[in-house]
C-alpha positions in Angstrom: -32.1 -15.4 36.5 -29.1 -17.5 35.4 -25.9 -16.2 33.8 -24.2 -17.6 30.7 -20.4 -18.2 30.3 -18.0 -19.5 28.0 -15.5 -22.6 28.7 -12.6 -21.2 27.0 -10.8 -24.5 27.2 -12.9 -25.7 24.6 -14.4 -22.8 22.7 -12.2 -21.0 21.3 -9.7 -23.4 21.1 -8.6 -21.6 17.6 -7.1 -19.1 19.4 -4.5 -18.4 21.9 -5.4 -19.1 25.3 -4.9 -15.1 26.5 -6.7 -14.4 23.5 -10.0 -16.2 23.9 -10.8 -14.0 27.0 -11.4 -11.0 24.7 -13.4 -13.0 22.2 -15.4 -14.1 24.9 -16.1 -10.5 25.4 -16.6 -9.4 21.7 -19.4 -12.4 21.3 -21.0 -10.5 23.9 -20.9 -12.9 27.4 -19.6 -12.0 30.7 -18.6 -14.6 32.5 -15.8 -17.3 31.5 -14.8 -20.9 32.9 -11.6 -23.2 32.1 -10.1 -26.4 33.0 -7.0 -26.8 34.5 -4.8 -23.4 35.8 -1.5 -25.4 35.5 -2.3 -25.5 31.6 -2.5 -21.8 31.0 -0.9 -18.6 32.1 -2.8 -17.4 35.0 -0.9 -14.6 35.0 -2.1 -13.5 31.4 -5.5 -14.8 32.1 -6.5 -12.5 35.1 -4.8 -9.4 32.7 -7.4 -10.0 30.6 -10.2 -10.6 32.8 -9.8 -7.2 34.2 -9.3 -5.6 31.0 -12.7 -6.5 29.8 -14.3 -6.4 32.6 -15.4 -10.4 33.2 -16.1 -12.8 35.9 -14.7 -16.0 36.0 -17.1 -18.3 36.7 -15.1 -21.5 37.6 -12.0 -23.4 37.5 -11.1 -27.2 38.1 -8.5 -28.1 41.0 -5.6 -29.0 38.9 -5.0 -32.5 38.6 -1.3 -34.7 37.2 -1.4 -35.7 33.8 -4.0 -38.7 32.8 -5.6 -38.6 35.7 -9.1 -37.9 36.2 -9.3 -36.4 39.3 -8.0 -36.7 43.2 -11.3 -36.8 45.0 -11.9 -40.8 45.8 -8.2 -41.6 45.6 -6.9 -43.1 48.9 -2.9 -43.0 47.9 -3.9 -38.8 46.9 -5.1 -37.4 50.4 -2.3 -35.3 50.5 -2.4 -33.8 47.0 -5.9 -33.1 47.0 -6.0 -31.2 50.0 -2.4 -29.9 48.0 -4.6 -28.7 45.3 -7.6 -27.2 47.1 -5.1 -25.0 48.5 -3.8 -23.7 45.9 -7.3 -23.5 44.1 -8.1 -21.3 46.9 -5.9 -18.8 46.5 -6.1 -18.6 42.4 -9.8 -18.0 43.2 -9.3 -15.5 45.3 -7.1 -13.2 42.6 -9.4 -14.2 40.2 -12.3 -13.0 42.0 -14.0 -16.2 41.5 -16.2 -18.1 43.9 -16.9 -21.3 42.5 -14.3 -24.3 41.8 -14.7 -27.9 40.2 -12.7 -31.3 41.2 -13.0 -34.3 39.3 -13.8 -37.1 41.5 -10.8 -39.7 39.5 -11.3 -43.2 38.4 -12.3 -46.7 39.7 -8.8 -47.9 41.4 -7.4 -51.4 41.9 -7.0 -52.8 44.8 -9.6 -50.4 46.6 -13.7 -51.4 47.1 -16.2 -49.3 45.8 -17.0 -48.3 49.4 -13.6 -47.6 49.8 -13.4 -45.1 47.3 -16.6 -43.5 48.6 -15.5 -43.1 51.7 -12.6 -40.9 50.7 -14.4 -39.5 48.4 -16.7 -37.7 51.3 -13.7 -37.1 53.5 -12.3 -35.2 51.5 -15.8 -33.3 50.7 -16.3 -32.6 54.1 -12.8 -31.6 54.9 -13.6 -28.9 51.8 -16.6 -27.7 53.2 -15.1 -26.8 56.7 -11.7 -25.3 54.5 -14.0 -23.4 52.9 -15.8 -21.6 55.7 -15.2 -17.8 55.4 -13.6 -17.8 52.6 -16.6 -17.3 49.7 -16.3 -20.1 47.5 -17.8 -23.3 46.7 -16.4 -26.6 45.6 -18.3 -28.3 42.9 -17.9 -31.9 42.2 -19.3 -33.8 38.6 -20.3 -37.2 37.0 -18.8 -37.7 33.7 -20.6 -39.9 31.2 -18.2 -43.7 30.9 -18.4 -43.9 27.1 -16.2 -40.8 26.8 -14.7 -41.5 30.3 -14.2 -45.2 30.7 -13.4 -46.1 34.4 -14.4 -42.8 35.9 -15.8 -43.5 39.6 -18.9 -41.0 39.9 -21.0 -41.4 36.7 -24.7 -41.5 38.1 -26.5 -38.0 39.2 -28.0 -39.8 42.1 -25.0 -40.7 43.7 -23.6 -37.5 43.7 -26.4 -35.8 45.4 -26.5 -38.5 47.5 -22.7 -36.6 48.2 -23.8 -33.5 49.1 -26.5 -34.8 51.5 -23.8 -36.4 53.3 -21.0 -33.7 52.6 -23.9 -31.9 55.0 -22.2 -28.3 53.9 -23.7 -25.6 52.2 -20.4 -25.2 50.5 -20.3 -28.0 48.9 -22.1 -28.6 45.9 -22.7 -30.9 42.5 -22.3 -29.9 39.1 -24.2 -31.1 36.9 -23.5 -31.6 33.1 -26.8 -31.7 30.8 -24.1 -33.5 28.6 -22.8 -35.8 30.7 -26.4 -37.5 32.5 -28.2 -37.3 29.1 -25.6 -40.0 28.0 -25.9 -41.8 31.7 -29.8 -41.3 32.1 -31.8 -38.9 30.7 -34.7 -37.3 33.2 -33.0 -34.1 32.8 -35.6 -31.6 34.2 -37.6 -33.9 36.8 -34.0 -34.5 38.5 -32.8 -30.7 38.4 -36.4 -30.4 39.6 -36.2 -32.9 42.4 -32.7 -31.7 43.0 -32.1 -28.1 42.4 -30.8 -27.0 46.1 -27.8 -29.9 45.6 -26.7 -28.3 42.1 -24.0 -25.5 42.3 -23.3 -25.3 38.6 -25.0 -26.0 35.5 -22.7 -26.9 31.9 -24.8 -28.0 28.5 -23.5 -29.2 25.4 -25.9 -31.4 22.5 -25.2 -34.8 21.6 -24.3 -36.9 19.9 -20.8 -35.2 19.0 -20.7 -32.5 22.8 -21.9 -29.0 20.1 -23.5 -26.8 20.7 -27.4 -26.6 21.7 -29.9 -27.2 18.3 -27.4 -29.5 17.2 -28.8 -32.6 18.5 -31.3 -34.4 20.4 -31.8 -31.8 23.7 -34.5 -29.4 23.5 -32.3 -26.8 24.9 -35.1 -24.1 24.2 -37.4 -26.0 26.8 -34.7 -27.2 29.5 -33.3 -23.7 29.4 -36.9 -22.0 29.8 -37.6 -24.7 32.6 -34.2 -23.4 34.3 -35.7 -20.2 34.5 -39.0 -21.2 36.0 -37.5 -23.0 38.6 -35.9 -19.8 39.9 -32.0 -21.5 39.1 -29.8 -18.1 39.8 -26.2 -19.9 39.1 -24.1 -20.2 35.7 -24.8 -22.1 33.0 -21.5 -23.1 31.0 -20.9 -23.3 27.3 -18.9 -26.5 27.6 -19.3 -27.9 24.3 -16.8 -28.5 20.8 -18.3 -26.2 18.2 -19.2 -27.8 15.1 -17.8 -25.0 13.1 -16.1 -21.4 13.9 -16.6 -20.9 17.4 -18.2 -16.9 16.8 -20.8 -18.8 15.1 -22.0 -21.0 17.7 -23.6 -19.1 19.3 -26.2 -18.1 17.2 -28.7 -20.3 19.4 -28.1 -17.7 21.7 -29.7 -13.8 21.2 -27.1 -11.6 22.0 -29.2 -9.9 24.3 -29.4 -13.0 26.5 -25.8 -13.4 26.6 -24.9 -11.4 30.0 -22.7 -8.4 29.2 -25.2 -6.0 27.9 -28.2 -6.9 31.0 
């Protein structure tokens, strides 16, 4: 059975960042994900973790400012590798296990193949890091209408990734969002691909709400999920279309994690 959390970065944005760990707990989830540490107050963040008793279910590498990610940049070797360090050891006093990078966008002056080819460098240097040390690195497509320019956009070249990543450590994320925009096929490719996918996130569209706002049948992707046997998170990562508390009403409290 999969768990349900809450990307704070985007839900309970009305709030104060410390703050939106105890709503997370109020609305009845256990588990919590966020973009970027550098943004927030780690410090503040892991106080209130333990207070109410949550997991943290990711985090992204940080990135600089307008970028969209380190992973296939040549000129970035150094700060990625910077980064994973340092995501390391945030993971390790947050007692989380799984962490995100953003793969960046299509550079000048650099071939396709080029970019590739870092890109799975820097993959397979993260899977050896990573040996001993419980965590997984996640890596996602983003859909090109919201993200112009962004370098990994298709689901089949990122598992394509992992394959060649050749590490059990490493691992795509994949954003129901995200490939509904680039492809559709939802289920037979999660089907087809399910051992490849570290990390689930789900938001409706058009406008990234929340599930029974759009065209998704989240009722039957989410059953499917289940019936495949997928065990990992899957992530609230979506703008809600009014006060974040309500939501969630999609969602039967029961099924939300903190009171299994």
């Amino acid at each position: 059975m999969f768990t349900y959390g809450v990307n704070i970065s985007m839900i309970f944005a009305e709030y104060p960042f410390p703050d939106r760990v105890q709503k997370v707990a109020e609305a009845g989830f256990s588990a919590f994900e966020f973009w970027f540490p550098s943004l927030y107050d780690m410090k503040a963040l892991k106080e209130q973790k333990e207070r109410f008793g949550l997991e943290v279910a990711l985090f992204n590498l940080n990135t600089p400012p307008n970028m969209k990610g380190l992973l296939s940049n040549p000129k970035e070797i150094k700060q990625f590798r910077e980064s994973l360090e340092e995501a390391v050891a945030l993971a390790h006093q947050l007692g989380c296990k799984r962490i995100n990078t953003l793969t960046g966008n299509t550079l000048e002056g650099f071939s396709r193949e080029e970019q590739t080819k870092c890109a799975l460098d820097n993959l397979r240097y993260a899977g050896k890091r990573l040996e001993g040390e419980g965590i997984t690195l996640m890596f996602e497509a983003l859909n090109l209408y919201d993200s112009p320019g962004y370098f990994l956009s298709r689901s089949q070249e990122g598992f394509r990734w992992v394959e060649e990543a050749a590490s059990p450590l490493v691992k795509f994320q994949y954003d129901l969002y995200h490939m509904q925009l680039m492809e559709g096929n939802l289920l037979n490719t999660i089907r087809a691909n399910l051992d490849k996918i570290g990390h689930i996130q789900i938001a409706d569209l058009p406008g990234r709400h929340e599930p029974g706002t759009g065209e998704i049948n989240y009722p039957f992707v989410l059953k499917a999920l289940e019936e495949m046997g997928y065990s990992g998170y899957v992530n609230l990562e979506y703008i809600p279309s009014e006060k974040s508390e309500d939501s969630f009403a999609w969602l039967p409290l029961s099924a939300r994690g903190r009171n299994r």
